[in-house]
C-alpha positions as a printed Julia matrix, in Angstrom:
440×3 Matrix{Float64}:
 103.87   97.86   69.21
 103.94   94.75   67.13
 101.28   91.91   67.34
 104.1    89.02   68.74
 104.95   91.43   71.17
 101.15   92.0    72.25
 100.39   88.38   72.42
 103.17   87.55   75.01
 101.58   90.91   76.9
 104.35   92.61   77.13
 104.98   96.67   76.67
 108.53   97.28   76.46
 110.68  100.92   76.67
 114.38  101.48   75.64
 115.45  100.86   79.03
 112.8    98.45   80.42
 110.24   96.0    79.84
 107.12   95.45   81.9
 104.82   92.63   81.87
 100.91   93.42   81.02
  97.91   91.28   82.82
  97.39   88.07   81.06
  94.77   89.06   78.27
  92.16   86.45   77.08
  91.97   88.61   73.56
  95.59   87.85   73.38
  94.71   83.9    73.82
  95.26   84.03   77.99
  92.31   82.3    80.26
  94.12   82.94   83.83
  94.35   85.85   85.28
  97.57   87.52   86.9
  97.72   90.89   87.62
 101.12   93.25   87.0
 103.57   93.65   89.86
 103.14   96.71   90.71
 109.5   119.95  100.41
 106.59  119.47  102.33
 103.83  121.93  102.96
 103.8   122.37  106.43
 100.1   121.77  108.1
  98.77  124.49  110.08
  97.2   122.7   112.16
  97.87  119.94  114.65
  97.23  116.67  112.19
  95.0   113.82  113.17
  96.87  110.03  112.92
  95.14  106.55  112.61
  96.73  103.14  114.0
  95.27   99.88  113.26
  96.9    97.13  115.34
  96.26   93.49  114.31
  96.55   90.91  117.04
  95.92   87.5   114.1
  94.8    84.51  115.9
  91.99   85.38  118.1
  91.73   86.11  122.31
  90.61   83.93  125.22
  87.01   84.05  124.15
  85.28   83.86  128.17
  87.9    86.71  129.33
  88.41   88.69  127.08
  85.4    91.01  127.01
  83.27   92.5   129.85
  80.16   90.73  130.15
  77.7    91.06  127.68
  75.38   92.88  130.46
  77.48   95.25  131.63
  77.0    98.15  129.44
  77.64  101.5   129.6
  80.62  103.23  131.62
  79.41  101.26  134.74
  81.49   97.7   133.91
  83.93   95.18  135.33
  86.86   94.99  133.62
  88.43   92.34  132.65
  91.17   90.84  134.88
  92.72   89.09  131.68
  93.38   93.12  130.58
  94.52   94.74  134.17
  97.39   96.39  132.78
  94.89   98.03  131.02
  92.59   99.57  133.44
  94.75  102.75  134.43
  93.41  103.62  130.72
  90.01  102.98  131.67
  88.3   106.3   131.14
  89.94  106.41  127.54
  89.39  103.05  126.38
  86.37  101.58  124.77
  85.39   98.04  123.79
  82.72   97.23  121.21
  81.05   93.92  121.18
  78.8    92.57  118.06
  81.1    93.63  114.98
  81.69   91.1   112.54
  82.82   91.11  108.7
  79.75   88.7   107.5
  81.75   87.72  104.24
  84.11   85.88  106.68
  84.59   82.14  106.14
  88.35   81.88  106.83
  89.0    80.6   110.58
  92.81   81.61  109.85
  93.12   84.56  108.74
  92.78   87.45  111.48
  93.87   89.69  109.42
  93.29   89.34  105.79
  90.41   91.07  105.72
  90.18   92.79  109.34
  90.22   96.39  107.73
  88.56   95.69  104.5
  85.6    93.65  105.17
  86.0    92.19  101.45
  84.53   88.52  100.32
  87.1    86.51   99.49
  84.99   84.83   96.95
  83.04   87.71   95.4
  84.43   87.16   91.95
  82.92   83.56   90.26
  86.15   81.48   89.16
  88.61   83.68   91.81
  89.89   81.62   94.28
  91.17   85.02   96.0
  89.29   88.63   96.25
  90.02   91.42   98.68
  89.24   95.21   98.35
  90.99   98.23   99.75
  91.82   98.74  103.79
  90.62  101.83  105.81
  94.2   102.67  106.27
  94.97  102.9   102.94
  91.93  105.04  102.29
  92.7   107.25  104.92
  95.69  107.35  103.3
  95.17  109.21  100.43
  94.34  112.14  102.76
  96.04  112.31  105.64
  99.46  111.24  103.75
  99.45  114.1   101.18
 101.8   116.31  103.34
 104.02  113.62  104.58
 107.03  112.06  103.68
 105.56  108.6   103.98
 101.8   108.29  102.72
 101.67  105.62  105.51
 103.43  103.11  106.88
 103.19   99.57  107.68
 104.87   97.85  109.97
 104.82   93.59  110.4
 106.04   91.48  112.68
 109.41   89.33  111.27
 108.97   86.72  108.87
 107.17   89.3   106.46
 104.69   87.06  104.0
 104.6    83.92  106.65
 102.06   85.02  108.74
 100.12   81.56  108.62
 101.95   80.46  112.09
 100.62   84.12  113.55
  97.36   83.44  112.43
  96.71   86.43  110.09
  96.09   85.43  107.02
  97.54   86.47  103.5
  99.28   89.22  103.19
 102.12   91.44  103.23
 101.09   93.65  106.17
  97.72   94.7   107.49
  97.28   97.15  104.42
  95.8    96.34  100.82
  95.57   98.81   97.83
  92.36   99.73   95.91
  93.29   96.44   93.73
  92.89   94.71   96.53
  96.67   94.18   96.56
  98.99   93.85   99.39
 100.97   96.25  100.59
 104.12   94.98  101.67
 105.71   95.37  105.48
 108.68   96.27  107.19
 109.36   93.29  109.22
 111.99   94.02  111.76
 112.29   97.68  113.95
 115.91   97.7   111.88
 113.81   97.87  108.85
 112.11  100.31  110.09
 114.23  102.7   111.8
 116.51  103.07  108.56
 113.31  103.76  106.49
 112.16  106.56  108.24
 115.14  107.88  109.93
 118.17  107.1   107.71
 119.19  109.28  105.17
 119.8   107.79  101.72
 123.65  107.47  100.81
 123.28  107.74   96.77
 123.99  110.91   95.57
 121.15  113.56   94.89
 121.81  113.6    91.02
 121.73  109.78   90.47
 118.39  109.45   92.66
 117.15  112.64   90.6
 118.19  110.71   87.37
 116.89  106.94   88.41
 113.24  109.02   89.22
 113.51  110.5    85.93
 114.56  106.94   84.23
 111.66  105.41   85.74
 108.94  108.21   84.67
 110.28  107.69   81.03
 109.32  103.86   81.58
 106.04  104.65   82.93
 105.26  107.08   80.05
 105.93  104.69   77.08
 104.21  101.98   79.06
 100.97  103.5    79.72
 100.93  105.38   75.68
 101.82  101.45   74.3
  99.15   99.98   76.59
  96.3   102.68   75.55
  97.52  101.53   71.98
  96.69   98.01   72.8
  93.38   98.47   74.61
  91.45   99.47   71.49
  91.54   95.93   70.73
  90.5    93.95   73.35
  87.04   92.51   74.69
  85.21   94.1    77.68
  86.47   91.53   80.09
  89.83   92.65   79.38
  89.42   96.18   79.47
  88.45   95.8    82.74
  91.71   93.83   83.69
  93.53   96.47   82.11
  91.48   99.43   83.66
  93.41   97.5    87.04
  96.66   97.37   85.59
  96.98  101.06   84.56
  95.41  102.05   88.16
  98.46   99.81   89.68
 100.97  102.15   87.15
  99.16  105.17   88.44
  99.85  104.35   92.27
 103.76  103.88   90.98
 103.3   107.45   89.23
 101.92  108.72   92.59
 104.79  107.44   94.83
 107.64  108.41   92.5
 105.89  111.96   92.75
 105.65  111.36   96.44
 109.85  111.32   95.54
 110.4   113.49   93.81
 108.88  115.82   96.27
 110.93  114.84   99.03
 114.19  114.59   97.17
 116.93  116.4    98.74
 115.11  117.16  102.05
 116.59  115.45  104.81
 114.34  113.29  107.09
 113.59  114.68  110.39
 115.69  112.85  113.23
 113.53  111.52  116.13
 114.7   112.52  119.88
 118.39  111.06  120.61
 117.35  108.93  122.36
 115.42  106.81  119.54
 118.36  104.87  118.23
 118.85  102.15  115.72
 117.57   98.78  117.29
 118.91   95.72  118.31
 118.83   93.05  115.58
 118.07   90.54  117.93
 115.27   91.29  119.28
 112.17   89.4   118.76
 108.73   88.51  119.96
 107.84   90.9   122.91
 110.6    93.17  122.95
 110.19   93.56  119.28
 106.62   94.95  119.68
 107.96   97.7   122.23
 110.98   99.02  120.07
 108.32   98.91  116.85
 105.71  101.22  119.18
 108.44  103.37  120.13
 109.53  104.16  116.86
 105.69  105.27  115.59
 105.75  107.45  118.27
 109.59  108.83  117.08
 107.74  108.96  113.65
 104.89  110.95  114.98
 106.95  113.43  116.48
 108.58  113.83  113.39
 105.63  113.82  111.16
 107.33  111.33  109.07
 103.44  109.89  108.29
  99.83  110.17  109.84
  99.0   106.77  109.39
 100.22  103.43  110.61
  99.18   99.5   110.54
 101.21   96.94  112.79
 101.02   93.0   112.21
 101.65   92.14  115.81
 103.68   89.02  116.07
 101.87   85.99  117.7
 104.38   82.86  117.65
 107.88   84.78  118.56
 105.83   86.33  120.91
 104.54   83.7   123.12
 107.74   82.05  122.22
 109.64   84.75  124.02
 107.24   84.96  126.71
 108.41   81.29  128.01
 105.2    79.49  125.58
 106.02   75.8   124.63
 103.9    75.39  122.38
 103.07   77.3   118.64
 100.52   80.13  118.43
  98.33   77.7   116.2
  98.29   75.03  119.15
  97.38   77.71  121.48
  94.68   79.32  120.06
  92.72   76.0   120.38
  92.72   76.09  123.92
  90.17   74.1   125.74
  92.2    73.91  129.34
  95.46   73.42  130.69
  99.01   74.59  128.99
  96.84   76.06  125.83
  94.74   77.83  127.76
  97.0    79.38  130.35
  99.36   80.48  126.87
  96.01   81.66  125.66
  95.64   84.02  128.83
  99.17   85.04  128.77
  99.09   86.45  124.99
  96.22   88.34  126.04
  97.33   90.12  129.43
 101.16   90.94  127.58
  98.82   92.31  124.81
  97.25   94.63  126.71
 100.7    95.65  128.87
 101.77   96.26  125.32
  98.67   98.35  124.18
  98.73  100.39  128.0
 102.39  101.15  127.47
 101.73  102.52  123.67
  98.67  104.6   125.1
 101.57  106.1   127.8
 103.64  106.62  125.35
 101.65  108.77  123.06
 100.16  110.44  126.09
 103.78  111.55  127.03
 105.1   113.12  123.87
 103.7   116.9   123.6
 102.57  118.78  120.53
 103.79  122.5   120.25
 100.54  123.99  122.02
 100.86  121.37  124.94
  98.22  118.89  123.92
  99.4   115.08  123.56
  99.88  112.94  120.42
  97.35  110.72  122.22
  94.9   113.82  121.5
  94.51  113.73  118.22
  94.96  110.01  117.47
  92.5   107.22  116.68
  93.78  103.79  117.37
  92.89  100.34  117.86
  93.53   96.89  118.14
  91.89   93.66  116.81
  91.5    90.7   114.89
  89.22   89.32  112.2
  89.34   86.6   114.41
  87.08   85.63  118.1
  88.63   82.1   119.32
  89.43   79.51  117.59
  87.79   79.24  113.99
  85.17   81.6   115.26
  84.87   85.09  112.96
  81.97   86.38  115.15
  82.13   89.05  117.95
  85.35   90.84  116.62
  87.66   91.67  119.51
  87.52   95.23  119.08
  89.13   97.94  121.37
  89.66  102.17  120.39
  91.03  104.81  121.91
  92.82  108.18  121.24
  91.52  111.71  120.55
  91.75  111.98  117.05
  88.32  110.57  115.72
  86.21  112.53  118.64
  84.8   109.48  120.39
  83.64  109.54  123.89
  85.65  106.86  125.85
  85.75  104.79  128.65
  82.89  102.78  128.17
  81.62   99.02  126.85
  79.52   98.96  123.8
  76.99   96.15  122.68
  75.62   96.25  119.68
  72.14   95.19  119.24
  72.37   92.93  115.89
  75.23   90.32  116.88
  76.04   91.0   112.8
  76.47   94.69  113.24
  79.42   94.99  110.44
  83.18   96.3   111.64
  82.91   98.25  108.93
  80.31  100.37  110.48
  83.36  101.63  112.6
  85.81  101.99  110.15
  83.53  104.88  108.85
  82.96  106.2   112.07
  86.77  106.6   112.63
  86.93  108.18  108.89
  84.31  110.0   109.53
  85.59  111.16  112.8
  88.9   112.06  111.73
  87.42  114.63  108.89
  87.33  112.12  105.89
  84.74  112.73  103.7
  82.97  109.02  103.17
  79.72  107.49  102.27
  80.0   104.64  103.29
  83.25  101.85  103.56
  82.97   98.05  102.6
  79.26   96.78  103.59
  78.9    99.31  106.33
  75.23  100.61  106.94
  75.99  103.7   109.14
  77.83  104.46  111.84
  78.62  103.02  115.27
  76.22  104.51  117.98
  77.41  105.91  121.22
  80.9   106.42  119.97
  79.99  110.12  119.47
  79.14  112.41  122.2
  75.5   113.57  121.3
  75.28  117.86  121.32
């Protein structure tokens, strides 16, 4: 590769040219990192759901009180719709991500736990999500390594309150992984077949493996000369490349095997919809993808603003969520009790659909719901509520944890752990969560 070439960081192919990270051995001082048939399991597979609600809950309602642990608690009227799930739901007070400092971003860094501002002279920093983690096991044998799902409007999430970010997940680059923001999206991803012709898709994957192959053999070429800062940029940029060599392999393996089609009654969605109804169609169609085994793992960006909106709210999700009293407050109320009718029905819903040997998908599922954030700007006291079979916790009860700083992370690696991922430890976790486990 010739030296002019190298200094504009570029590697280029026959048929394509990609851009490298901006090198400072090439004369660059800012940073910018490069764009980026199935073995049938023998037994019943577990799934993980991570549900992100952004902007933050009525803090005085939301949880039971603080002295009320144990199975022996009042729930909270603000969640009735969720009470019929009583004996399988369990809330956990005293998580928090102690890196926090961003009162608008629920979700940013809800299932990483990163600090935004661990890297001196980086304005931005954020580390791999549990779902992506759990990922890279529980997705081997599936079409779809995972799937994330986002409310419309895909990267403008500021007026939902989540934060940066192209869905709930974020790569081992810390990266974002980007969304499908509409059920449309999303039914035709996992359920429509792919009109193009099995040779040209065959020939495009083989097209873009050349690419990746003289990239990566030019860009080894090019590292022997560069300092240890940007070795390490580098060591990034070829991990990004890898995670494109994965997926097309992911591709290739799949090519020419038709997707599996859910029930007839799933169909493809109203374009319309928005807001509440939207959040119904999009839980219906993870359970269709269950069914199907189309992935094991799942993150939805719940929408905030269209939802209130379509709910009868006047006002914008960021007006509400500094509620003191009055219309704020009773919006404030109303986004939480449609929340949990939306959470009870999705709990239903995987309770209804049957695996072969009669157990439900709600069985062997660990799911929950939360936000990064509390109320307001507050980042303390996650809202934090799991359920399902999968990860083997015992349910129906209210949690307190004893240091009001016990990190979320803690139960992240409990629900790893739980669902048979080998882990030492996730983000700044320091063990597990008690009492989620029954003890022997």
């Amino acid at each position: 590769m010739k030296t002019n070439l190298s200094r504009r960081g570029i590697l280029k192919s026959s048929s394509a040219t990609i851009a490298l990270p901006f090198l400072e051995s090439f004369g660059f001082r800012k940073y910018a990192s490069a764009a980026s048939t199935s073995a049938a399991a023998t037994a019943i597979p577990k799934r993980m759901i991570w549900m992100g609600m952004g902007f933050g809950v009525t803090a005085d309602k939301w949880f039971p009180k603080v002295d009320q642990v144990g199975t022996d608690y009042d729930f909270p009227e603000i969640l009735k719709p969720l009470e019929r799930h009583r004996q399988d739901v369990t809330f956990i007070q005293n998580l928090m991500h102690k890196n926090s400092k961003d009162g608008h971003s629920g979700s940013t860094f809800w299932l990483t736990g990163a600090n935004r501002h661990a890297v001196a002279g980086q304005s931005f920093y954020n580390t791999i999500s549990v779902d992506q983690l759990a990922a890279e096991t529980l997705g081997q044998d599936t079409r779809f390594t995972s799937i994330q799902l986002c409310a419309r409007g895909g990267a403008n999430s500021s007026s939902d309150g989540h934060g940066p970010g192209l869905s709930l997940a974020w790569n081992r680059q810390g990266k974002p992984v980007a969304g499908l923001g509409t059920p449309v999206e999303a039914f035709h991803r996992l359920f429509s077949d792919e009109s193009t012709p099995l040779a040209e898709r065959q020939t495009r994957l083989a097209e873009q493996r050349s690419v990746l192959d003289t990239v990566m053999s030019d860009a080894k070429s090019v590292q022997r000369r560069l300092s240890r800062s940007d070795n390490e940029k580098l060591d990034e940029y070829f991990q990004s490349v890898r995670e494109i060599e994965v997926r097309l392999s992911k591709e290739e393996q799949w090519l020419g095997v038709e997707k599996r089609q859910p029930d007839p009654a799933v169909t493809a969605p109203d374009e319309s919809l928005l807001g509440y109804p939207e959040m119904g169609v999009m839980a219906d169609l993870m359970v269709a993808a269950m069914q199907v085994d189309a992935s094991r793992v799942y993150t939805y960006r719940m929408p905030v603003d269209t939802m209130i909106a379509s709910l009868g709210a006047g006002i914008s999700a960021h007006t509400m969520s500094h509620y003191s009293h009055g219309e704020r407050r009773d919006v404030s109320e109303m986004r939480d009790l449609h929340n949990a009718r939306f959470f009870a029905s999705f709990i239903d819903k995987l309770k209804a659909a049957k695996e072969a040997d009669g157990s439900s998908l709600y069985d062997h599922t660990c799911l929950t719901m939360g936000t990064n954030l509390f109320s307001v700007h507050t980042l303390k006291n996650c809202p934090t509520l799991v359920t399902g079979g999968g990860a083997g916790f015992q349910h129906g009860q209210h949690l307190v944890m004893d240091d009001p700083k016990t990190p979320l992370c803690n139960l992240w690696l409990s629900q790893l752990r739980g669902c048979g991922i080998e882990a030492e430890s996730f983000g700044d976790s320091r063990g597990e969560v008690p009492g989620l486990v029954a003890e022997a």
